[in-house]
N, C-alpha and C positions, 0 to 999 in steps of 0.2 A: 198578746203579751210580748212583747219585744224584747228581745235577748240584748239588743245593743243601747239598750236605754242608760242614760249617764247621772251623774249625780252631780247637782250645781256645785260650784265653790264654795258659794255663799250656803248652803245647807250643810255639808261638811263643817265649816267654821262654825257653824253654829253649834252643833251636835258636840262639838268635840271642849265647849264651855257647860254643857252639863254637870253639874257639881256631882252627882252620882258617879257618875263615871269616871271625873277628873283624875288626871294622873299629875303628879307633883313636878312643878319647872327648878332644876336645882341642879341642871350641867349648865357651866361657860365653854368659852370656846378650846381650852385648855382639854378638858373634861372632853369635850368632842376627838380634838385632835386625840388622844391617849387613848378614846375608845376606838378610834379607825386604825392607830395604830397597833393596840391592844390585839383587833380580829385579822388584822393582817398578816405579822409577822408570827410566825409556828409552823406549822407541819409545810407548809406550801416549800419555805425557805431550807428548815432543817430536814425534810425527809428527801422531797421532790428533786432537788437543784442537781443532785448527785445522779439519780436516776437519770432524769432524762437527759443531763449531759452523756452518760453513757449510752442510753439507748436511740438517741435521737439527734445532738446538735452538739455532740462534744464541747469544745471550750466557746463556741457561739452563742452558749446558752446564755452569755449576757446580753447575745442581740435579741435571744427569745422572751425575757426581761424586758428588754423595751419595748418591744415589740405587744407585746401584752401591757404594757405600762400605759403606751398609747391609746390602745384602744378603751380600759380603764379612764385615761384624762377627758377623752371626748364623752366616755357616757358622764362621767363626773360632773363635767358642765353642764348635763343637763338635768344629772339628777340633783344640780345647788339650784336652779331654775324654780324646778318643782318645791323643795325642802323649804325657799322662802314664801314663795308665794301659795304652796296648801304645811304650813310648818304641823303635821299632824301624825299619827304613828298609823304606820303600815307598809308606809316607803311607795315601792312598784304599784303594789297593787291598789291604794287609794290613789293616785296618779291617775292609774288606766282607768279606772271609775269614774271619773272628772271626765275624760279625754274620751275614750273611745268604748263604754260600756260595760254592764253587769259579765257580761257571759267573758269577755276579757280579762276581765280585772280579777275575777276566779280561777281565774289561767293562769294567771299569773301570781296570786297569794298562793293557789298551790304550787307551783313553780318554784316557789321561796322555800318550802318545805325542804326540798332538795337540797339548797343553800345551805338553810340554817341546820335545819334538824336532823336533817341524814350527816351533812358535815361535822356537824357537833360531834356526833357519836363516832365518824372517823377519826376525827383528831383526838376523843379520848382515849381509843383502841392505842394511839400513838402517844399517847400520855402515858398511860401504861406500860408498855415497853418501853419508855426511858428511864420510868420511875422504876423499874425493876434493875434495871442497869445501874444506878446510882444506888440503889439499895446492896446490890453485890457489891460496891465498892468497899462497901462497912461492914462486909460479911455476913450481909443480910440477906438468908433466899427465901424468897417466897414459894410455896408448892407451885409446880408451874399448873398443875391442874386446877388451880384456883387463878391464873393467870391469862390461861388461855383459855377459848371457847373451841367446843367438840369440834370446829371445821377445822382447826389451827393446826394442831398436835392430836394424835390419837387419844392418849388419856384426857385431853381436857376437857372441863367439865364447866368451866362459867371463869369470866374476866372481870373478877371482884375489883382489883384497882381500875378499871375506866368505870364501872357501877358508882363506886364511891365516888369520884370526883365530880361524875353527871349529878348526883344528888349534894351534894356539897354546896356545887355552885348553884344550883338551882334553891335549895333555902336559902343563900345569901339573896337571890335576885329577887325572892319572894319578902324579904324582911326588908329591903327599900332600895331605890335605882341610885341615893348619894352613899349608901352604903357603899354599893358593887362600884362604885366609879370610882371612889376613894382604894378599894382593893385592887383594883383593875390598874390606878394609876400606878401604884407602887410596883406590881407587878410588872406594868411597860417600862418604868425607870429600869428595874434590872437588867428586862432581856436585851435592850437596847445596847444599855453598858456592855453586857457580854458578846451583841455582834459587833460593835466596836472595838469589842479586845482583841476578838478572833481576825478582825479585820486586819486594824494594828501589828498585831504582829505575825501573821501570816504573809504578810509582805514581804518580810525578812525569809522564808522557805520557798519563794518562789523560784520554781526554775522555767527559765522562756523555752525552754526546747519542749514542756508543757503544753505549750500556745500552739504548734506546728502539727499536723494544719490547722487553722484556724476553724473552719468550716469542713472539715472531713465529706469526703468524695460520699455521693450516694450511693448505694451500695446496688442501687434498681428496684429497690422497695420503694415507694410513697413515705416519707415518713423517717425515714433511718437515713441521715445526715442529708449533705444538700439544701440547698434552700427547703426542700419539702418539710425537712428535719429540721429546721428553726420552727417553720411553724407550725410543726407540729406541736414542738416542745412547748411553744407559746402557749399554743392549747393546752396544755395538760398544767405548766404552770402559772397558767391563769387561775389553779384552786389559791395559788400563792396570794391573789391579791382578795381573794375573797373577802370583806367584809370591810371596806371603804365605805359600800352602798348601806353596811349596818349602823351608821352613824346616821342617815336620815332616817331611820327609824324612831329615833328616839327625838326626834323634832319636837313632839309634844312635851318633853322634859327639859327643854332648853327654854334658857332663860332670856335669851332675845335671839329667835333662832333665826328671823331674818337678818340678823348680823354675822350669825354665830355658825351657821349650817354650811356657808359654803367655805368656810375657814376649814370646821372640820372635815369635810369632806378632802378640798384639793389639798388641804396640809398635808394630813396622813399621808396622802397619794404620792407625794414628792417626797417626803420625807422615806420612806417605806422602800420608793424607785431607787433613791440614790443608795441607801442601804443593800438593797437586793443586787444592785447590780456588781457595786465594789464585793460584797460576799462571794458574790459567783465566780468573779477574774481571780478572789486567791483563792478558792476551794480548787479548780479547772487549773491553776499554775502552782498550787503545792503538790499536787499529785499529777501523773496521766487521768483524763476522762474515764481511760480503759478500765481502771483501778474501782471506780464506783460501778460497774456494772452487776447488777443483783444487789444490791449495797443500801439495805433500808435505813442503814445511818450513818453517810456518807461522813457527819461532822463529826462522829465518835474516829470514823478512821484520820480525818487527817489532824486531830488535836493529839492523836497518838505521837505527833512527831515534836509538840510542845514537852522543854524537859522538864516541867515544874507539875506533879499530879496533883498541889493543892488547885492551880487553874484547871487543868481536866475535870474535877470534880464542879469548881464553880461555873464552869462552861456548862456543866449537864445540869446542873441546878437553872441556870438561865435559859436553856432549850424546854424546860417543864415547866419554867412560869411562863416561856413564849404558849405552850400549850395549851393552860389554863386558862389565859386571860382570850385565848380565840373562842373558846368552847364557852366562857362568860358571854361575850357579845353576841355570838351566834345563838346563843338561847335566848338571850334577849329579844335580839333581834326577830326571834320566830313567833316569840310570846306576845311582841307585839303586833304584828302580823295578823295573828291570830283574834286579839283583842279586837281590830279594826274592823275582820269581815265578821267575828259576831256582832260586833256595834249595828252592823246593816243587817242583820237577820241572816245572814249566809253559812254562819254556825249559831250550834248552839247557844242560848245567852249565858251557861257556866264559863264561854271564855273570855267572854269583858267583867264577868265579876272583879270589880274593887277593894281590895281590901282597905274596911275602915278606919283602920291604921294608917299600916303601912302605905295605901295606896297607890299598890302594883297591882297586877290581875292575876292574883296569887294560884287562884286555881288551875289560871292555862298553866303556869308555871310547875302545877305538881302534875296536872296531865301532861306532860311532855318529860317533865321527871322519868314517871314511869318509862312512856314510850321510848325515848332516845335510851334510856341503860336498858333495855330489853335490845335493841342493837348492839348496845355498846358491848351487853354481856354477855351474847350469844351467838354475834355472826361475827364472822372476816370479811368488816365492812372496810376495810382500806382501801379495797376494788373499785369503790363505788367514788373514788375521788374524781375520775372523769365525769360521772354521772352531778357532781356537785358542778363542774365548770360548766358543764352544758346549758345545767337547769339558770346559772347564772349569766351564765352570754345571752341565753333568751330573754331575760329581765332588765340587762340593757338593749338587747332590739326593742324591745316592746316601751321602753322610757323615752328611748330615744324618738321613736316614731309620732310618742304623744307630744314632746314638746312640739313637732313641729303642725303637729292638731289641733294645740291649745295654739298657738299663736295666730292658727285662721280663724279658729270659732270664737275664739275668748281675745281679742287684741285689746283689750283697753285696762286689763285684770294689772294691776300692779305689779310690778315684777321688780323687788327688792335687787337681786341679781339675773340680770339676763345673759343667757349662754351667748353666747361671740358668732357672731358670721352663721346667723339660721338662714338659712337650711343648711349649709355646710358641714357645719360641725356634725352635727345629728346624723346625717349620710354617711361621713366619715366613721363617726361610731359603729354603724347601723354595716357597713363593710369587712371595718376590721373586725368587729365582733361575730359577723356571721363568716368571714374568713376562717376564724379559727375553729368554730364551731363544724366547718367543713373538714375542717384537715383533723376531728376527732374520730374516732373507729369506728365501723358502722352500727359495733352491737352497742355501743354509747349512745346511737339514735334508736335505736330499737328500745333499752330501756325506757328513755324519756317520751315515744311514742307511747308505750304500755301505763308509764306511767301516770302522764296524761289524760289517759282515756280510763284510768281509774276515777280519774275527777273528775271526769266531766261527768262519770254515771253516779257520783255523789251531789255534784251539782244539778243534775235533772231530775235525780230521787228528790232532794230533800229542797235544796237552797232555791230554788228556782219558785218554787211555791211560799216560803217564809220568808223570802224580801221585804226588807220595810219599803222601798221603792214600789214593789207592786200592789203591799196595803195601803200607801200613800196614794197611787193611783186608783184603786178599787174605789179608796174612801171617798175621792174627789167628783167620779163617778156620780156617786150617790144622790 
């Protein structure tokens, strides 16, 4: 039984026009761009940018931005590659299935867990504490031992607001994907508007003496300014671009996704860079870098210096629909994930259940319900946002690597959009993504190591024996 047995194109495609199973095509490419842009911009931009300018690349932190941008546009090209030509939900991991095998491509859907679902539940933790802050503005407290979880504060007891919003979004994405895409869109028009404001007129507060040094002297740590300290920064705000790669998920909901996929994909992406990076030149030149150190809401301190508090308020309002609308995709994103490798036998088949309606795979969506607000409302998972980048740079090495697999084994497969200059590009990804992946802290490989090798002991208990691949092959046997 062979762990690296792969799955045709041609049977994927087919599999995925089962009427049972079928999931409804009702995103354009609009609907795509707003959902890349939707998981993109939140916690990565408003929590992160502040931080590790402080701790790591002071006002360079827009080189750390492109820097991560980069590496992002190379996997990008190759994950429009894949999205046209297998346009089907799972993303990474039905890719590596096609490309380089069972025991892979389970590497990597659980790899996505990381992404999605542990992500989720960070950025609701961060939805939460803003939504409580905007709630003080109105004289509204919440008991904070209903706020926080016991590791947070001594008296807490569970963090009811990230609870609620994980189950919120999760019945909207169970009641239908033009629903959540129609809320999702509204929601990206906001927060948009509001980094544009912030951008706008933060210009006006800049002061250049700000800027000086640019790159701050290394201190002789790895890491803490210096070049080492760009990328590291890149690394840690690489959680910032997280969910570019959630738009080819939903490939099998698009409506002509070999038009429409790699639109969404590199749109978002550019749109998203040029944002992230004008944000970070006026946050780094409204204040010293020094100023955000310890500073888990760097943009609450520097809109203190805006004199109008009805914009301070609407600023925090658009920092919690940036949060919402990442915590939507991301569970999307994982629910389909999910759906794909139970489709192959690899989970249970309660996670491609269909609902006859609505036709979402409503049940992966209440099991993940539960499980992400059981993080959400009991640990201090904000930690774990390295642990989200990691798990994601290894799902572009591992994309990247298949493109240039699929183009020895499979040369003739139609390719709606083909990546530029293979093998280059793909190398290029496959560098900078494992570049930054090095320059994250050692216990961040120790997790994803542990982590890991929790799947692989579910994938040798269970998955390995209920493959439809292997009852395909038994059967033929016969």
């Amino acid at each position: 039984m062979s762990l690296f047995r792969t799955k045709s194109v041609e049977v994927i495609l087919a599999e995925s026009e089962d009427t049972t199973h079928h999931l409804k095509r009702t995103l354009g490419p609009v609907n795509l761009v707003a959902l890349g842009i939707g998981a993109i911009i939140g916690a990565g931009l408003f929590s992160l940018t502040g931080i590790v300018a402080a701790d790591n690349a002071g006002p360079a932190v827009v080189l750390s931005f492109v820097v991560a941008a980069v590496g992002c546009a190379f996997a990008g090209m190759c994950y429009s590659e894949f999205a046209t030509m297998i346009p089907i939900a799972g993303s990474a991991y039905t890719y590596a299935y096609a490309t380089m095998g069972e025991l892979l491509a389970w590497i990597i859907g659980w790899d996505l867990v990381l992404e999605y679902a542990v992500g989720a539940a960070t950025v609701s933790v961060s939805w939460s504490s803003y939504v409580v802050r905007l709630l003080h503005r109105f004289s509204i407290d919440l008991p904070s031992n209903l706020t926080h979880c016991p590791w947070d504060i001594p008296a807490g007891w569970i963090n009811l607001p990230a609870i609620f919003v994980i189950f919120g979004i999760s019945i909207l994405l169970m009641i239908g994907i033009s629903e959540s895409a129609r809320v999702n869109a509204v929601i990206v028009i906001i927060k948009v508007t509001i980094v544009i404001i912030v951008i706008a007129i933060g210009f006006s507060y800049i002061k250049p003496e700000n800027y000086t040094p640019f790159i701050p002297p290394n201190t002789g740590k790895f890491g803490e300014f210096g070049f080492s300290g760009v990328m590291r920064a890149a690394a840690v705000i690489f959680f910032a671009y997280i969910g570019f790669d959630a738009v080819s998920t939903a490939a099998q909901e698009a409506k002509k996704p070999k038009r429409d996929m790699p639109i969404g994909i590199i749109g978002s992406l550019i749109i998203c860079t040029i944002l992230y990076v004008l944000f970070a030149h006026v946050l780094t030149g409204m204040v010293s870098y020094r100023t955000f150190r310890g500073d888990a809401a760097p943009v609450e301190t520097v809109i203190k210096l805006f004199p109008n508090a009805w914009l301070q308020i609407a600023i925090n309002v658009g920092i919690v629909a940036g949060f919402t609308s990442v915590i939507l995709v991301m569970l999307l994103g994982q629910s389909r994930v999910f759906y794909s490798m139970s489709r192959d036998g690899l989970l249970p088949a309660i996670f491609s259940d269909v609902h006859p309606k609505w036709r979402t795979p409503w049940r992966c969506n209440l099991i993940f319900m539960v499980f992400v607000s059981l993080f959400s409302g009991f640990l201090p998972i904000s930690s774990l946002g390295n642990m989200t980048s990691i798990g994601t740079l290894l799902a572009f090495v591992i994309v990247s690597i298949a493109v240039m697999v699929m183009r020895r084994t499979h040369p003739d497969l139609p390719r709606p959009y083909r990546t530029p200059l293979v093998p280059l590009v793909p190398i290029l990804a496959i560098l900078v993504c494992f570049a930054m992946m090095v320059s994250l802290d050692v216990l961040t490989w120790y997790r994803l190591v542990v982590w890991l090798a929790i799947g692989l002991a579910i994938y040798f208990g269970y998955s390995r024996y209920h493959s439809h691949l292997v009852k395909a092959e038994a059967s033929a046997k016969q």
